[in-house]
CHARMM-style PDB file with segment names, atoms N, HN, CA, C and O in Angstrom:
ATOM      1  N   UNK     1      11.533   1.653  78.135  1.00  0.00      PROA
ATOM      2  CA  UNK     1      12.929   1.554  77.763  1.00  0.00      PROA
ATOM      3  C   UNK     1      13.240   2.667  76.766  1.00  0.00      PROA
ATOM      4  O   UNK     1      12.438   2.886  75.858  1.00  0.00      PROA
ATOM      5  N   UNK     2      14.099   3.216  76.857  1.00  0.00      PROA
ATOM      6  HN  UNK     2      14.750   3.038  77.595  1.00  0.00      PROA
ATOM      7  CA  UNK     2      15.041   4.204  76.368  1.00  0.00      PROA
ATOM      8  C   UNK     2      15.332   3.213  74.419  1.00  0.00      PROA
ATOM      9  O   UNK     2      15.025   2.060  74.115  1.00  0.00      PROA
ATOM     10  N   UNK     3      15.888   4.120  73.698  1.00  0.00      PROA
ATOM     11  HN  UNK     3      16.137   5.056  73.945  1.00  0.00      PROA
ATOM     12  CA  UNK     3      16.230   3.132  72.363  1.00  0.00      PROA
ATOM     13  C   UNK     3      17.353   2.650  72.868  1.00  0.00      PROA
ATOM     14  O   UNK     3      17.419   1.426  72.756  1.00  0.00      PROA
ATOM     15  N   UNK     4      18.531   3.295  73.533  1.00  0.00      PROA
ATOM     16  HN  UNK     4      18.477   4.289  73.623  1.00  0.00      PROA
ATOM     17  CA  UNK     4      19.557   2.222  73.787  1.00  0.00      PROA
ATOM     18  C   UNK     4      19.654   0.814  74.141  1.00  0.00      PROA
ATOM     19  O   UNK     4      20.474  -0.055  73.846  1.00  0.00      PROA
ATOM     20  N   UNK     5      17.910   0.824  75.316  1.00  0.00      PROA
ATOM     21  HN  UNK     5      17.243   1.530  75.556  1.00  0.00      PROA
ATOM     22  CA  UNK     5      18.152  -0.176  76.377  1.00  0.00      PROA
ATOM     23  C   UNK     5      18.579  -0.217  77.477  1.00  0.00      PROA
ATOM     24  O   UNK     5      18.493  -1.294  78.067  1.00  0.00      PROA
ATOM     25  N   UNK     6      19.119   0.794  78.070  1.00  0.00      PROA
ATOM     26  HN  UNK     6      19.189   1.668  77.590  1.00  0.00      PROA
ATOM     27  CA  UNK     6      20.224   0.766  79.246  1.00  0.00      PROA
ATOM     28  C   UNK     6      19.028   1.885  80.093  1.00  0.00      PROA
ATOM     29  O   UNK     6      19.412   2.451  81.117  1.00  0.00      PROA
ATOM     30  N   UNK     7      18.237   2.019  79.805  1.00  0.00      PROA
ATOM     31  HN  UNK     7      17.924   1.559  78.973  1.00  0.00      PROA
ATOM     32  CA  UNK     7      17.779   2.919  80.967  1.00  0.00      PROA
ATOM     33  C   UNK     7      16.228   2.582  80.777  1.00  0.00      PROA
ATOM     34  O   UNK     7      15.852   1.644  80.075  1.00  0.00      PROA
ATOM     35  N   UNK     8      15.425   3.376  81.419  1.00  0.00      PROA
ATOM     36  HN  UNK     8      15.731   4.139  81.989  1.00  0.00      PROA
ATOM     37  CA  UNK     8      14.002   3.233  81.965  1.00  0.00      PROA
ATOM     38  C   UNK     8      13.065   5.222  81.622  1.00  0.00      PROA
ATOM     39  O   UNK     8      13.285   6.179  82.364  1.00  0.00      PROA
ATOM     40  N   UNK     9      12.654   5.247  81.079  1.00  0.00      PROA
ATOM     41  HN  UNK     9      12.476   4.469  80.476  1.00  0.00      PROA
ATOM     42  CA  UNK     9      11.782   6.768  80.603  1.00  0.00      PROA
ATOM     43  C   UNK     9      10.745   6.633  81.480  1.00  0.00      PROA
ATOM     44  O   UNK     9       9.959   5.799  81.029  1.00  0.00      PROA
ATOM     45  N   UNK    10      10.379   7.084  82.550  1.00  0.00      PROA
ATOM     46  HN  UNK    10      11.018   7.761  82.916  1.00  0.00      PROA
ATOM     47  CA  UNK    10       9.564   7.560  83.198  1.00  0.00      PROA
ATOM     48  C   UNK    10       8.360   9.004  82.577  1.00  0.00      PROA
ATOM     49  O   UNK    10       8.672  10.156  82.275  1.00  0.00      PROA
ATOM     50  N   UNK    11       7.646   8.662  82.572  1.00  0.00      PROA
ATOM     51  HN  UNK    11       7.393   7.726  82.817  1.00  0.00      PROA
ATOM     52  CA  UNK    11       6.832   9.730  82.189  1.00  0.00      PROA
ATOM     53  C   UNK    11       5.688  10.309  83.266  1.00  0.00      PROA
ATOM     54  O   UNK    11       4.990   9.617  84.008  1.00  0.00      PROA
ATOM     55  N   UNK    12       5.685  11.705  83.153  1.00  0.00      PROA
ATOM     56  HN  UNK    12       6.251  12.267  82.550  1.00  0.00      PROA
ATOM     57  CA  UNK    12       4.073  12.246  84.524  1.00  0.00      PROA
ATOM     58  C   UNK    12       4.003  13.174  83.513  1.00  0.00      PROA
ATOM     59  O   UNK    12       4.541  13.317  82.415  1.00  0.00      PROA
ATOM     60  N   UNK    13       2.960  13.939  84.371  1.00  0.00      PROA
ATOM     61  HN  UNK    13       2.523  13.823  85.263  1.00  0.00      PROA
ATOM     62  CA  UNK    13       2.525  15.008  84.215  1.00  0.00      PROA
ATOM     63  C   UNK    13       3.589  16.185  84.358  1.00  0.00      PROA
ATOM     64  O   UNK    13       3.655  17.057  83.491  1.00  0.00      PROA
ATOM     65  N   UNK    14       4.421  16.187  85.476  1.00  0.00      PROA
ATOM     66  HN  UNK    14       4.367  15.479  86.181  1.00  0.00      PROA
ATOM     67  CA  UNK    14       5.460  17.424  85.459  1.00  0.00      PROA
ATOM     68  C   UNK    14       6.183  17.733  84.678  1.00  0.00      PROA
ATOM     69  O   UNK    14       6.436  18.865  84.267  1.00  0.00      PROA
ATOM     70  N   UNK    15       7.020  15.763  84.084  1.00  0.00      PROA
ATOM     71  HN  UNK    15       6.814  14.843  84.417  1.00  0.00      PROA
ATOM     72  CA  UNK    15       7.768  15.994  83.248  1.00  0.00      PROA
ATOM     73  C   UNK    15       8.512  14.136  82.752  1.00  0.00      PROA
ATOM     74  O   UNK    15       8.092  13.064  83.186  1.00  0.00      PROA
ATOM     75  N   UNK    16       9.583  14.336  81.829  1.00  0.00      PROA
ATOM     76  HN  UNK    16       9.924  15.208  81.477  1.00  0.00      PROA
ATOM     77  CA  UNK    16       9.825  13.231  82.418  1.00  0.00      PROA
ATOM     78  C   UNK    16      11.528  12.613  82.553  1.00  0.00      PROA
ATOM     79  O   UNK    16      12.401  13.128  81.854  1.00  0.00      PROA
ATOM     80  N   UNK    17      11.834  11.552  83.455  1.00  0.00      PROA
ATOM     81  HN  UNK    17      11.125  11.133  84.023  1.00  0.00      PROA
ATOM     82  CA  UNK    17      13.255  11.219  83.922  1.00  0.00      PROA
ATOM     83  C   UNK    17      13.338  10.022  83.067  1.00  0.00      PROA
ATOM     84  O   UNK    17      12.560   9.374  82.365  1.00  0.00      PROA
ATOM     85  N   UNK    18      14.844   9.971  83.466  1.00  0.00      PROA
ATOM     86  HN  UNK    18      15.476  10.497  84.036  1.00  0.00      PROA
ATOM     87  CA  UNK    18      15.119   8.334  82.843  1.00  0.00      PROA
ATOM     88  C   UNK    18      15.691   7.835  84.128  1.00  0.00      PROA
ATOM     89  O   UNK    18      16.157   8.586  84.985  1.00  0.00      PROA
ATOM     90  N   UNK    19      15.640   6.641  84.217  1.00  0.00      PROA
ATOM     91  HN  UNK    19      15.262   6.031  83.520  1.00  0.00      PROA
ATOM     92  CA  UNK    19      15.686   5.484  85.119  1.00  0.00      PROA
ATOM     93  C   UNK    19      17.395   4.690  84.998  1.00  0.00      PROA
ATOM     94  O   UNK    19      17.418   3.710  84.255  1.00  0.00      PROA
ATOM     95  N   UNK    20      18.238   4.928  85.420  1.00  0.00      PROA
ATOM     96  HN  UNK    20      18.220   5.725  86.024  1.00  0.00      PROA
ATOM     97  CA  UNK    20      19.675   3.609  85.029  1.00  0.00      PROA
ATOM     98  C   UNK    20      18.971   2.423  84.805  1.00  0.00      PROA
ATOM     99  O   UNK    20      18.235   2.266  85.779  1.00  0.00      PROA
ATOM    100  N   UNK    21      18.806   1.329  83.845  1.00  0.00      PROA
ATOM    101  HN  UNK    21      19.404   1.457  83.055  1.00  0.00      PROA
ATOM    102  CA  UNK    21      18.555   0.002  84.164  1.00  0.00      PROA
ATOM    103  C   UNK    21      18.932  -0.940  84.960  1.00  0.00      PROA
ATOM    104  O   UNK    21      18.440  -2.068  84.969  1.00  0.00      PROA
ATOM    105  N   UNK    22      19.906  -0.513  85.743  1.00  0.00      PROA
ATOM    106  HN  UNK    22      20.306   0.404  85.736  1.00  0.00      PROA
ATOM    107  CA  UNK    22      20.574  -1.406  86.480  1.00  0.00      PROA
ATOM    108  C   UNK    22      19.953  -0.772  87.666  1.00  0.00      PROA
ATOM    109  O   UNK    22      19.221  -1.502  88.334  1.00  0.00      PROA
ATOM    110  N   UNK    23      20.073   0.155  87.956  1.00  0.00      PROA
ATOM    111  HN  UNK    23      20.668   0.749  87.414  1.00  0.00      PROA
ATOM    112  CA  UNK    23      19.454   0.631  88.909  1.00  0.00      PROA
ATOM    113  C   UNK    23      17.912   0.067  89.496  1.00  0.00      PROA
ATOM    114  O   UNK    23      17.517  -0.478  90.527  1.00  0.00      PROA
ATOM    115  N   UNK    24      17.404   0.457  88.423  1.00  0.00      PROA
ATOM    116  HN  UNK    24      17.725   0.899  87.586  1.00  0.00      PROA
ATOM    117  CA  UNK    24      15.710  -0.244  87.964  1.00  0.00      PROA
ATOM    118  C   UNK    24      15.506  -1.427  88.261  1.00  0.00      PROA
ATOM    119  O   UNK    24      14.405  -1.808  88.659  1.00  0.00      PROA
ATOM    120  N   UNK    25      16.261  -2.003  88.156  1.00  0.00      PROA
ATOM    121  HN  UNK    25      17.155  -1.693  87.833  1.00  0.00      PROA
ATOM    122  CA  UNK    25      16.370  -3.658  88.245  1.00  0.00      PROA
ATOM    123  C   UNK    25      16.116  -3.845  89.854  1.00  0.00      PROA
ATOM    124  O   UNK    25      15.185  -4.260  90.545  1.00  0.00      PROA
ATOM    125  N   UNK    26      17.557  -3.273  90.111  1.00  0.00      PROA
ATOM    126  HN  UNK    26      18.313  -2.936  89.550  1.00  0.00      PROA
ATOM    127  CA  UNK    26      17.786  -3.830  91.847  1.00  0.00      PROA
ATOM    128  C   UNK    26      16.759  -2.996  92.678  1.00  0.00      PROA
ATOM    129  O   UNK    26      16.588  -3.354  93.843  1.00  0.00      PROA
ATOM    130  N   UNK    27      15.993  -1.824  92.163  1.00  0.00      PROA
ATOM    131  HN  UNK    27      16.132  -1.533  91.216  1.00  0.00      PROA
ATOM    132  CA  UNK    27      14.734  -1.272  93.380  1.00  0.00      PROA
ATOM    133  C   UNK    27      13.637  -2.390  93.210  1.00  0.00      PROA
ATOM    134  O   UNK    27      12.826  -2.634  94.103  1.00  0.00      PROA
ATOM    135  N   UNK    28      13.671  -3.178  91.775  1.00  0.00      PROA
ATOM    136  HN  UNK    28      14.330  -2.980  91.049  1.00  0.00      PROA
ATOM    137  CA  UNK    28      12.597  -4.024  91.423  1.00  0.00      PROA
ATOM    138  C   UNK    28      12.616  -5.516  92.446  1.00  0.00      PROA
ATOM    139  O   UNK    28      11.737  -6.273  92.856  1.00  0.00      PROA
ATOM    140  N   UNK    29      13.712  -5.468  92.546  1.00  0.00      PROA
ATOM    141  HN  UNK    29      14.426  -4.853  92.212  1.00  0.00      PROA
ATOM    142  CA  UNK    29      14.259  -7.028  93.060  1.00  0.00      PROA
ATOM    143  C   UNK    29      14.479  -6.832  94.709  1.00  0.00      PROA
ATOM    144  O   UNK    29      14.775  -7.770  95.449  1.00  0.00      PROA
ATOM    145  N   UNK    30      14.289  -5.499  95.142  1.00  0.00      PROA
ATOM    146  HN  UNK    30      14.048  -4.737  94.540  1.00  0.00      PROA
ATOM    147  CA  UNK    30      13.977  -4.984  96.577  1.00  0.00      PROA
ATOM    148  C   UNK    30      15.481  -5.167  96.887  1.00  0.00      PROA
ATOM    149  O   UNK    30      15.847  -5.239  98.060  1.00  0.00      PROA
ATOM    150  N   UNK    31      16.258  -5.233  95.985  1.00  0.00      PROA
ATOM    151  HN  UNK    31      15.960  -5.174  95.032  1.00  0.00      PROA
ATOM    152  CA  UNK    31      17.955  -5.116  96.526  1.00  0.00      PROA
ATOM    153  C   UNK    31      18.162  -3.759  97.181  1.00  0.00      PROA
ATOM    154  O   UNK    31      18.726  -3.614  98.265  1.00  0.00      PROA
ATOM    155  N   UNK    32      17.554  -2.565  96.277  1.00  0.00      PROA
ATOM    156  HN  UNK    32      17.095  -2.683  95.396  1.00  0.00      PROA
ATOM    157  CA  UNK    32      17.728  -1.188  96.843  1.00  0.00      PROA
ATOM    158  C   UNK    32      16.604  -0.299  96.953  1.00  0.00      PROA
ATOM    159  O   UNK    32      15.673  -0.442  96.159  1.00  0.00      PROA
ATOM    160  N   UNK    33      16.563   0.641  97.871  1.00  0.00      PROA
ATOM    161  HN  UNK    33      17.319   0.758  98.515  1.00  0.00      PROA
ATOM    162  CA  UNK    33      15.807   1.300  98.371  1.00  0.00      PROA
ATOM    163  C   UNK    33      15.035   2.442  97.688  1.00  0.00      PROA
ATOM    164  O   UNK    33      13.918   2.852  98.003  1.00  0.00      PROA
ATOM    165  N   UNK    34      16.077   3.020  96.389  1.00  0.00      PROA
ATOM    166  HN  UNK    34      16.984   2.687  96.133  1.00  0.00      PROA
ATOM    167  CA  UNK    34      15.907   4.192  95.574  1.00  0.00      PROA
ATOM    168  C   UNK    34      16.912   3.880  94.407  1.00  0.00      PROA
ATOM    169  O   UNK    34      17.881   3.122  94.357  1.00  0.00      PROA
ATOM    170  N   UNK    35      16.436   4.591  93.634  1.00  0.00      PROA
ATOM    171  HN  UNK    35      15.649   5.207  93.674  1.00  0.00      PROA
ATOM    172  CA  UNK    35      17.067   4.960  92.410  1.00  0.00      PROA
ATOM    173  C   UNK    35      17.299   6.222  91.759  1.00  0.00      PROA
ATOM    174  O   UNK    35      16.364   7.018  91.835  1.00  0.00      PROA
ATOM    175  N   UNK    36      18.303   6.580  91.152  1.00  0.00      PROA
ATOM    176  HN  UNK    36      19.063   5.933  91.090  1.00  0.00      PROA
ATOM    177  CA  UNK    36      18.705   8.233  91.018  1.00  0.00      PROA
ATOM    178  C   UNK    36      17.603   8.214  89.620  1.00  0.00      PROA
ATOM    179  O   UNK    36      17.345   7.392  88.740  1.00  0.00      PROA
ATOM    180  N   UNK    37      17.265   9.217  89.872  1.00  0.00      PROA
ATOM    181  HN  UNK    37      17.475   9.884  90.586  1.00  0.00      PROA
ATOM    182  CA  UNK    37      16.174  10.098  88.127  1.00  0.00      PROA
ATOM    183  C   UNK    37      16.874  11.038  87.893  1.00  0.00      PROA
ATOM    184  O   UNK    37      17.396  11.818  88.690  1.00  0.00      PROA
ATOM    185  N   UNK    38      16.934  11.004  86.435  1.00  0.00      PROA
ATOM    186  HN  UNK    38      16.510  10.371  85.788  1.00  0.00      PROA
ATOM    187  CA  UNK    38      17.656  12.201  86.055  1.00  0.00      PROA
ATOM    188  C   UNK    38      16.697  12.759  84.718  1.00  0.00      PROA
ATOM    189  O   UNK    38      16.206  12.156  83.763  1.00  0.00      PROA
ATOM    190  N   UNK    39      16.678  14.390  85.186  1.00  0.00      PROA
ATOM    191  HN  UNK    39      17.076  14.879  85.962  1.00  0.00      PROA
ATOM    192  CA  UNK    39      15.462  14.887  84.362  1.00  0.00      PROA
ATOM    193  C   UNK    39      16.541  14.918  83.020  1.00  0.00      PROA
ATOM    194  O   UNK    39      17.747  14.969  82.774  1.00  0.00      PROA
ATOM    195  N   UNK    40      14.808  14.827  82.135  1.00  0.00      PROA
ATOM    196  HN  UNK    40      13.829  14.786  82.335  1.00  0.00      PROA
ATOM    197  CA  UNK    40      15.538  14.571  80.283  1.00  0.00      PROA
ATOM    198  C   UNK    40      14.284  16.017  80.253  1.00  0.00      PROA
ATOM    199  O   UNK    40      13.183  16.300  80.727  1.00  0.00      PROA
ATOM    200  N   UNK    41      15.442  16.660  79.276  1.00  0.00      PROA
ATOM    201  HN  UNK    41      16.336  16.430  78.891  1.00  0.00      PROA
ATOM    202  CA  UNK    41      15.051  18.706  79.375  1.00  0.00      PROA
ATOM    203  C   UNK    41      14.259  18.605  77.504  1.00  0.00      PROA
ATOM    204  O   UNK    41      14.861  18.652  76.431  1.00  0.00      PROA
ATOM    205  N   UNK    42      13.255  18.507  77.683  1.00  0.00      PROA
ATOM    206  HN  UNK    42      12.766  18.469  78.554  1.00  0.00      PROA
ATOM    207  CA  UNK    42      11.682  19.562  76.769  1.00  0.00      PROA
ATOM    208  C   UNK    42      12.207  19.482  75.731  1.00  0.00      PROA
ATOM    209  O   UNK    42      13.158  20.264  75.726  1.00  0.00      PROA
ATOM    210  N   UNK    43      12.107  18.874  74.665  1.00  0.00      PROA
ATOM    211  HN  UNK    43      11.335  18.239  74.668  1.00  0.00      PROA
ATOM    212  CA  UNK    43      12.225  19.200  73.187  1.00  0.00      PROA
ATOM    213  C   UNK    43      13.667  18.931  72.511  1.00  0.00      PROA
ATOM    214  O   UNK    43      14.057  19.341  71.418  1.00  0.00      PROA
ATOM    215  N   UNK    44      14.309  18.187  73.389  1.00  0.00      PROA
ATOM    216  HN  UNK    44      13.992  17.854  74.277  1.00  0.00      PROA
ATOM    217  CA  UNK    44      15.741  17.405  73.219  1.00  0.00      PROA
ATOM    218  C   UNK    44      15.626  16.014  73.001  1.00  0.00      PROA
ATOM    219  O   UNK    44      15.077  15.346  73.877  1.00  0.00      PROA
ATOM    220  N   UNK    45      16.028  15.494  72.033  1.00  0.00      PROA
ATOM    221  HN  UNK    45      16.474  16.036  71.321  1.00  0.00      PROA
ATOM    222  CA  UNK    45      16.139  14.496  71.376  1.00  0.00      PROA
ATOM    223  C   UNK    45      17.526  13.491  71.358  1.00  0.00      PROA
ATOM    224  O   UNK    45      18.144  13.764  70.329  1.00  0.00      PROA
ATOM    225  N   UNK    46      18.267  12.372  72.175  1.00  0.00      PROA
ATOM    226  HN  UNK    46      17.765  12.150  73.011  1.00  0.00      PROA
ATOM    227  CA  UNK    46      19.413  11.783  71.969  1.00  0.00      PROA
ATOM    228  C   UNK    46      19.112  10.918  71.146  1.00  0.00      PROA
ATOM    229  OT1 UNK    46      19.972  10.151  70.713  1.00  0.00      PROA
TER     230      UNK     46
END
């Protein structure tokens, strides 16, 4: 979890995304198929 709460931090080796929580939820609950990632850019801090 993100500090807000509202999203999901994915971490690898390449790099790493955040997850929508809502999103997260419904791939978890097999409601949906995918979920959008959106890359969080190197040495940036929200």
């Amino acid at each position: 979890m993100n500090p807000s709460g509202r999203a999901v931090v994915l971490h690898t080796r390449v790099g790493s995304c955040i997850i929508p929580l809502v999103s997260f939820r419904r791939v978890a609950r097999g409601e949906a198929a995918s979920a959008p990632l959106f890359p969080l850019v190197p040495g940036v801090t929200g």
